[in-house]
Residue, then its C-alpha position, 0 to 999 in steps of 0.5 A: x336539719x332542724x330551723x332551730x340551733x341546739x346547745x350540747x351542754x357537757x362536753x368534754x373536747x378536750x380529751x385526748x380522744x379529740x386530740x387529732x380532728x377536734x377542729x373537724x368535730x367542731x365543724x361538725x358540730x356546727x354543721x348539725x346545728x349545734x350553737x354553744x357547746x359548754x366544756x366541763x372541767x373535772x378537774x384543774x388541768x381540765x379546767x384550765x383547757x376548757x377556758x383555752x378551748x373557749x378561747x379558740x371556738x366562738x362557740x365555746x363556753x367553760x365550766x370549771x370545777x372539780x369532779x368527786x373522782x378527783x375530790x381529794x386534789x381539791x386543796x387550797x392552791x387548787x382553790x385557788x387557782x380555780x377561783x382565778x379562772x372561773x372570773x374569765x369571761x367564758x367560765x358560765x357555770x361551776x363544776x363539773x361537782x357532786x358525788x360518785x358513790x359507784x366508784x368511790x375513787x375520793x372518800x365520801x367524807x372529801x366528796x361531801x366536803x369538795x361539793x359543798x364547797x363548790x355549791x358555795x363557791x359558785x353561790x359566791x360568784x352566782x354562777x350555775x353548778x353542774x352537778x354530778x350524781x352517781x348512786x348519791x341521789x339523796x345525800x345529792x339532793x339533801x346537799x343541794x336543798x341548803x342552797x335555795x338560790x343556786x341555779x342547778x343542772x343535775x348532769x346525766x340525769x339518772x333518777x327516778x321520777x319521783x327525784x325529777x319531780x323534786x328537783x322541778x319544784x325546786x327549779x332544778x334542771x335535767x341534762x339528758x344524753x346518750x341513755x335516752x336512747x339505750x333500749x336498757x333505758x327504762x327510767x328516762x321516758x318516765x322521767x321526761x313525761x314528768x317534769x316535761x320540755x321546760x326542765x330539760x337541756x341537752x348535752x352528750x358528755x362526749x366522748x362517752x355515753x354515745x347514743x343508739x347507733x353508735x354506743x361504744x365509740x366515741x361520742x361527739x356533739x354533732x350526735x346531738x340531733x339523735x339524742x334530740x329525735x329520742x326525746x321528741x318521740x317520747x314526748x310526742x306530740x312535739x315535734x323535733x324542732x319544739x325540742x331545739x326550740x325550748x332546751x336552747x332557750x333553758x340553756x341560754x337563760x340557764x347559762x347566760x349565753x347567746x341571745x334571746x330571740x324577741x317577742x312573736x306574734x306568730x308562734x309554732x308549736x307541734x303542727x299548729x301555729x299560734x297567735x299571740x295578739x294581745x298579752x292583757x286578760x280579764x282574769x287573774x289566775x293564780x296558777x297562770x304562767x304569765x306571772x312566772x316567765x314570758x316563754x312557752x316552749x322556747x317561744x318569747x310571748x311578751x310582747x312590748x305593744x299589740x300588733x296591728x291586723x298587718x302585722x298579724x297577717x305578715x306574721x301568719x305566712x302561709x297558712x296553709x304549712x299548719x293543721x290550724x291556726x289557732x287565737x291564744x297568746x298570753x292574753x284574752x284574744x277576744x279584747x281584741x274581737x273586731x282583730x280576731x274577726x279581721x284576721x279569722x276572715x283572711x285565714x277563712x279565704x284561705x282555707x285555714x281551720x281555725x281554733x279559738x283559746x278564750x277565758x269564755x268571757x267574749x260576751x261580758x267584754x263585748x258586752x253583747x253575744x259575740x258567738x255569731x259574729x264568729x259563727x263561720x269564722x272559727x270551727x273550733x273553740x277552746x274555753x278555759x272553764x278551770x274549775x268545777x264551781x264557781x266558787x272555786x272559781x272566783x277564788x283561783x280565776x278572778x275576774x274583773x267581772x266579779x262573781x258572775x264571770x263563772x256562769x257567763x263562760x257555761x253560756x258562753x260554751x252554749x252559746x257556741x255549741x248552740x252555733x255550730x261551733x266545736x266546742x269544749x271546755x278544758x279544766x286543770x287538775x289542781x288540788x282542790x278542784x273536782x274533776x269528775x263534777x267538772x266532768x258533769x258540767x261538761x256533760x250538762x253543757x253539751x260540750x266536750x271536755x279537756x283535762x290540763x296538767x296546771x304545770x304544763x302550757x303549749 
């Protein structure tokens, strides 16, 4: 079992297929991990059997609302009585909602008309919607754009990557299931290397849609961990606990449940470990993702001080668990050169390989060549060129140094090619940079080179 929890969030317990051992299911459940698992209603019975079920199981939240099966029940009193429940304390989202154009079991007009005021009811309460869609991908998403603020998950993601994309940008996430693992399943690994970790939560939709091996009996959360090795092949390199890691954090935050763990010093991702010893930096990149969130996959890196050598070296473990140890955090790492040195020194003592991640700026901090101070003490050093000039570079990177920042990082790499060092430079495929005069430049410098998607961190 994984050392991270996991949160199936669509469920349906209380179906009468759970009627006689939901309590051994549960235990299940939570024998295998999982930590929340969030009910959905469909429709008001339903609904109101998911707050009784959050009532008995600690473990368990409500969504109550309104399935386009069932569209046409949605009438005032039924309104009204949803409203009521949806104020109790473990309601956390609003559906599950959207449209079903393969059964069309409501007419489309009412499935419109039921979703549309669901997404408004849920803005209302500034709660989430669960969104259902079946073959209504477009008016879906054309619905859905009328409400810019509304947190959303499209539940049992079934489109293409192009909608994934999509529903991304507009900060949407993808709940994804037993059909991951169906070998039919052609859509889904596209779709999952497309919008990546950060857009993804997990859920089985029990009791259907079990996944590969056991598809046509009844689904059950503690399958989870099946769905969760699936996704973490497709998107290898990360790693099975990577995958826990970072959907129970969308799932805390998405639905606001739980607690969020603190800050690290020390943080895995993949085999390698991480260490985050300061969150300040010399440049003000415009695409950098300090300025959008505190987390990389699942991980809190805000830290609220510095960590001091002890704590940094506590925080370390045994190294010897990881392929390398590697300075990165949300900040510049060599602000902090006379700690890289101190901690890279005991990692060395220990036969740990050791990477740097840097902005190529040591020298200008320092105000001296730092590269042989490090000589013997790093193996491998990654730096964060970006762009292909240094006009580009002064536009999307500013540097408290001003312009020259952009040729001190070219001597910085030379510098530590020139030392032993491994060396390269990584640059981001962002619109306007040219990556094949990128390229040059790497070739120029004797370094190797490293293309980054800008959207895709850790």
């Amino acid at each position: 079992m994984s050392q991270n929890n996991i949160i199936d969030t669509h469920a349906h317990l209380t179906e009468n297929d759970f009627k006689r051992d939901r309590d051994q299911v549960i235990d299940r459940a939570r024998q295998a991990g999982v930590e929340y698992i969030i009910n959905v209603g469909y429709d008001l019975k339903s609904s109101f059997q998911s707050v009784e079920l959050s009532e008995k199981y600690d473990c368990c939240y409500a969504a109550v609302g309104i399935h386009p099966h069932d569209a046409k029940a949605l009438d005032e009193n039924a309104f009204k009585e949803l409203g009521n429940l949806a104020k109790h304390p473990k309601v956390v989202a609003i559906g599950e909602t959207g449209m079903d154009y393969h059964r069309n079991l409501s007419p489309k007009e009412i499935q419109i008309a039921a979703f549309k005021k669901q997404l408004a009811w849920a803005e209302t309460l500034k709660l989430p919607a669960v969104v259902h869609d079946r073959d209504a991908h477009k008016e879906i998403m054309d619905i859905l754009k009328e409400r810019p603020g509304l947190k959303v998950v499209l539940h049992c993601f079934a489109g293409d990557a192009e909608m994934a994309k999509e529903a991304k940008k507009r900060g949407y996430l993808l709940s994804v299931g037993g059909p991951v693992t169906f070998k039919n399943s052609k859509h889904l690994p596209e779709v999952l290397r497309t919008v990546g970790i950060e857009s993804l939560l997990l859920e089985t939709d029990c009791p259907y849609l079990a996944p590969e091996p056991h598809r046509g009996a009844r689904n059950e959360p503690a399958y989870l961990e099946i769905i969760v090795r699936r996704i973490s092949e497709l998107l290898d390199p990360l790693t099975y606990d990577d995958v826990c890691r970072a959907t129970t954090l969308n799932a805390k935050k998405f639905f606001n449940i739980g607690k969020i763990d603190p800050a690290k010093i020390a943080y895995q991702i993949r085999n390698s470990l991480y260490l985050n010893i300061t969150n300040r930096c010399t440049n003000a990149c415009v695409f950098c993702i300090r300025q959008k969130t505190d987390f990389i996959k699942g991980h809190n890196l805000r830290l609220e001080r510095e960590p001091d050598l002890q704590e940094v070296i506590g925080a370390i473990g045994d190294p010897s668990k990881y392929k390398e140890v590697v300075f990165c955090g949300y900040g510049e790492p060599l602000l902090r050169l006379d700690l890289v040195k101190q901690v890279a020194e005991d990692l060395k003592k220990k036969k740990s390989r050791v990477r740097l991640n840097t902005n190529g700026q040591g020298n200008l901090i320092a105000g001296r060549n730092v590269v042989p101070e490090l000589t013997g003490l790093i193996d491998e050093v990654s730096i964060s060129l970006n762009v292909h000039s240094g006009e580009v570079y002064d536009k999307l990177c500013p540097s408290r140094f001003g312009g020259r920042a952009y040729q001190e990082v070219k001597g910085f790499a030379v510098e530590c090619r020139r030392a032993g060092i491994k060396t390269a430079v990584t640059v981001l495929d962002l619109p306007g940079v040219d990556l094949e005069a990128a390229r040059q430049t790497a070739k120029d410098l004797g370094v190797d080179i490293r293309i980054r998607h800008y959207d895709v961190v850790g």
